[in-house]
C-alpha positions in Angstrom: -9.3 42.1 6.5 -6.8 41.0 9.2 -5.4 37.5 9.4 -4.6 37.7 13.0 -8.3 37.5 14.2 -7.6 35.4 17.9 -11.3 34.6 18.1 -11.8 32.8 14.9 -9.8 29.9 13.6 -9.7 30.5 10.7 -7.9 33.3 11.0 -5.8 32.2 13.7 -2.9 34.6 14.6 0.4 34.1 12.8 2.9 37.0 14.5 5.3 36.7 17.2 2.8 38.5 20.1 -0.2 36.7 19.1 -0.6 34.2 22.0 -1.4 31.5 20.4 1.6 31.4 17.2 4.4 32.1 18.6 6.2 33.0 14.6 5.3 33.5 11.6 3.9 31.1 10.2 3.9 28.6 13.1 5.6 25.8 10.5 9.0 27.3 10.7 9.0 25.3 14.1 9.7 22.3 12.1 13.3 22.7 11.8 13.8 25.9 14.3 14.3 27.7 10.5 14.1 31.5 10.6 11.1 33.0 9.2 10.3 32.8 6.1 7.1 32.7 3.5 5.2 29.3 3.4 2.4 28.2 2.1 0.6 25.1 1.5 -1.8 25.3 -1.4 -5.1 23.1 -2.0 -8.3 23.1 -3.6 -11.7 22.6 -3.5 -11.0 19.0 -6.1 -8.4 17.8 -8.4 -7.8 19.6 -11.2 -9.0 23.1 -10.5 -6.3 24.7 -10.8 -4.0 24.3 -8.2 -0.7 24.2 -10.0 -1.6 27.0 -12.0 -2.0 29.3 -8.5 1.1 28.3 -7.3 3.1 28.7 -9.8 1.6 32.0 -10.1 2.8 32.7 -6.7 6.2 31.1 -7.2 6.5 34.3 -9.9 5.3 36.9 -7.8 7.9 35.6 -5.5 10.8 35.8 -7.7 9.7 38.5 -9.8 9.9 40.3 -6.1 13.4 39.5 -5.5 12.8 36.2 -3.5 14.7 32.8 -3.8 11.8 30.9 -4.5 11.1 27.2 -4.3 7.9 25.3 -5.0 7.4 22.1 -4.0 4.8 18.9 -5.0 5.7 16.2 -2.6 3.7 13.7 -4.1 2.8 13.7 -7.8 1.5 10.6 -9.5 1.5 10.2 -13.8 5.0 10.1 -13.9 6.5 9.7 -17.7 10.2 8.9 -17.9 12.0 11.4 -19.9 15.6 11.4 -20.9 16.1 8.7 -18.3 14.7 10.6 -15.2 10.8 10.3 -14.3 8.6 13.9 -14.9 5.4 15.0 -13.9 3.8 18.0 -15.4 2.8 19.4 -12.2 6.2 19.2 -10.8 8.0 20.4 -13.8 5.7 23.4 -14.2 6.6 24.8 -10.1 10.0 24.5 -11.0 9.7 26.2 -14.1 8.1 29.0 -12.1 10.5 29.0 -9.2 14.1 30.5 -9.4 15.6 27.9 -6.6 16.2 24.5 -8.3 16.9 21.8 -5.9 16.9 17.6 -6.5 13.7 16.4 -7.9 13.8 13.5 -4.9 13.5 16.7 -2.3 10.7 18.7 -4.5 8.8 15.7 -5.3 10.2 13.2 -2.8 7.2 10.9 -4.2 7.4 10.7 -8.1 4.6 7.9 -8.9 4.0 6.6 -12.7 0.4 5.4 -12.5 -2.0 8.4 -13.0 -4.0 7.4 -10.3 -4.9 8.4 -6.4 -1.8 8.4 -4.7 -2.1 5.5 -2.4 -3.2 3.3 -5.1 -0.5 4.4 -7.3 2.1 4.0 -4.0 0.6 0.7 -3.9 1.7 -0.4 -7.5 5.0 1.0 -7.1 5.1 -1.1 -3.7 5.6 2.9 -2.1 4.7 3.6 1.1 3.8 7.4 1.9 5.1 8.8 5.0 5.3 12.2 6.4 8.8 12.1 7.1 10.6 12.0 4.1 8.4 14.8 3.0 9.0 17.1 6.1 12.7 16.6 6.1 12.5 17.5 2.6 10.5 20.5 3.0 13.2 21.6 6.1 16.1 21.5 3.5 14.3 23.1 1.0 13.0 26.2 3.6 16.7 26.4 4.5 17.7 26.9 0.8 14.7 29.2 -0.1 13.0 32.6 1.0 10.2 31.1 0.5 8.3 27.7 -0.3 4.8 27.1 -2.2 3.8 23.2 -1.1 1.3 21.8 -3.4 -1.0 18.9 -2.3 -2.2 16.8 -4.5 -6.0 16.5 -5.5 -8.6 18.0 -2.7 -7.5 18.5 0.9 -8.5 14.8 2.0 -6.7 12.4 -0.6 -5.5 9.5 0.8 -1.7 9.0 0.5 -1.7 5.5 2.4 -4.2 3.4 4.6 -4.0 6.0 7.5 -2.3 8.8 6.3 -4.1 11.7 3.8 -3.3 14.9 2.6 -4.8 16.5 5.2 -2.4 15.2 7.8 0.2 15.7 5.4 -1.1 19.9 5.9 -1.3 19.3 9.7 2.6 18.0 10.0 3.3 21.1 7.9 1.5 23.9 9.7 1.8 26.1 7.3 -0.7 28.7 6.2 -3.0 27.5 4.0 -4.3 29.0 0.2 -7.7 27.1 -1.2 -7.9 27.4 -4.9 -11.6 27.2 -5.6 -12.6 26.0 -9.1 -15.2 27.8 -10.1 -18.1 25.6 -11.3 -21.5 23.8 -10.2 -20.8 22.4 -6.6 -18.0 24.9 -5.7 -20.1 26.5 -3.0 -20.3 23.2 -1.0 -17.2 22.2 -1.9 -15.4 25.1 -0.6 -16.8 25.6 2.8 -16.4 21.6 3.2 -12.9 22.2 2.6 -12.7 25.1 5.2 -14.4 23.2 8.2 -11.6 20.2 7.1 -9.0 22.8 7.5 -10.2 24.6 10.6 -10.8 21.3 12.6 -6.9 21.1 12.3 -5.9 24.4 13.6 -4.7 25.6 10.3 -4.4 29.0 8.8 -6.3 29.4 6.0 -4.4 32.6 4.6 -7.2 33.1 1.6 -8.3 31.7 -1.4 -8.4 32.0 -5.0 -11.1 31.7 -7.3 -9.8 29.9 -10.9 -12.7 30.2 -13.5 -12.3 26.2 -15.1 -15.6 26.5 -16.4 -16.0 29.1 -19.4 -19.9 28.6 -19.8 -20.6 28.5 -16.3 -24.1 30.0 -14.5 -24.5 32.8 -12.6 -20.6 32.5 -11.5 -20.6 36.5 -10.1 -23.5 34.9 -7.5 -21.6 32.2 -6.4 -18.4 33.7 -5.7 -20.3 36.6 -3.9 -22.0 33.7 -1.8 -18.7 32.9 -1.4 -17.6 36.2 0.0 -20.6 36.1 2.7 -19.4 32.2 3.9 -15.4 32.7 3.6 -14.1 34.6 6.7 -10.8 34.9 4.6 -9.9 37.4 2.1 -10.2 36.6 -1.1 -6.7 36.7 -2.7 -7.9 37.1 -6.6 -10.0 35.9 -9.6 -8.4 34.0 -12.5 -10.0 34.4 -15.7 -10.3 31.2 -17.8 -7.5 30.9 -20.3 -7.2 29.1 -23.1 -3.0 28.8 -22.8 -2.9 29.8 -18.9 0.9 30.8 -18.1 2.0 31.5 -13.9 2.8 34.9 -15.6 -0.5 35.3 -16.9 -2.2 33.7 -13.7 -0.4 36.3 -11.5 -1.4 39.4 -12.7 -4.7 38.5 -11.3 -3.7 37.5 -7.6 -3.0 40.2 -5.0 -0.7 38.7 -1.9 0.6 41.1 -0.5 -1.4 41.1 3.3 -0.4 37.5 3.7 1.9 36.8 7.0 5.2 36.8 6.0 5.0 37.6 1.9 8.6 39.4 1.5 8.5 42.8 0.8 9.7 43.7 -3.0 13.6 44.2 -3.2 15.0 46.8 -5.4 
């Protein structure tokens, strides 16, 4: 299936003679950076699985030849740890990654309170803006082949009284991977998500199916419902795991037709 489709916007076009993108992806407009592999990656609800794709593509990335960065620019439950605040989520995308840059420019919001991020902001007396997180993301893309944004929670989390993850995405422009966790509720869930992402004139590049729930129904039927609603290709299928690794997690994701993924290096 082709991602350059100029008709639908969902799969709006992402190379230099498509009229509408002028590069590939359109986000590398930000800084006037040369092209490189982006993607922003969110998901259908909070912890489906989100971290686990992309650090999974962070080590397809670098076990490719890429110098490869992932990035969470907000992360709330933040422990201190040897005298410098950690977040799981964080830790784990630069565990994956082979470019390792200051933890106040991949996670230029570090929050303690495991909460919603305005709410944990709020505590901290933090204000969330886009622009911290954009001029981190521009240094980061100049340091990197390529950059795996996560968001944090679904697509429309609110980071401050008029500012959400959403419009976080939007500021971005980059090409956008859902991570659908697979359980009761996915189905409306997912295409929710989509029609959120399309009203913005975002790419969604594909999406990934993470099976959360072992015991779950009829889960063949409702990723083929899936399959009928989605017009994006479905980038792979990951098993539950009891001990899920980015290593493990990536055998089952297939990337290689999305705009701009680097070609292997020798």
């Amino acid at each position: 299936m082709s991602l350059n489709d100029p008709i639908d916007p969902v799969l709006a076009p992402a190379t230099a003679a498509a009229p509408v993108r002028e590069t590939e992806p359109k986000a590398q407009a930000i800084g006037g950076l040369p092209s490189r592999f982006s993607c922003f990656v969110t998901g259908t609800d909070t912890e489906i699985g989100k971290t686990l794709v992309s650090s999974a593509i962070l080590h397809k990335l670098v076990a490719g030849g890429a110098r490869a960065c992932g990035m969470k620019p907000i992360a709330a439950g933040a422990e201190m740890r040897d005298g410098e605040l950690h977040n799981e989520d964080a830790d784990m995308l630069i565990e994956a990654g082979n470019v390792h840059l200051p933890a106040d420019l991949t996670t230029p919001y570090m929050l303690r309170a495991a909460a919603a991020p305005h709410i944990a902001a709020a505590l901290e007396g933090v204000a969330i803006q886009p622009v911290p997180i954009i001029a981190a993301y521009a240094e980061i893309a100049a340091a990197s082949d390529a950059v795996v944004v996560e968001g944090v929670g679904g697509f429309r989390v609110p980071l401050s009284d008029d500012f959400d993850t959403a419009d976080l995405a939007a500021q971005l422009n980059l090409p956008v991977i859902l991570v659908v966790g697979l359980r009761l509720g996915c189905i409306s869930h997912s295409l929710l998500t989509i029609e959120a992402i399309v009203a913005r004139n975002l790419v969604l590049a594909g999406w990934v199916v993470n099976e959360i729930d072992p015991d779950m129904q009829f889960a063949d039927e409702n990723v083929e419902a899936l399959l009928q609603r989605i017009p994006a290709p479905l980038l792979g299928r990951v098993p539950f795991m009891n001990n899920p690794t980015a290593a493990k997690a990536a055998e089952y994701i297939d990337l290689d037709g999305l705009p701009g993924w680097p070609p292997a290096r020798d």
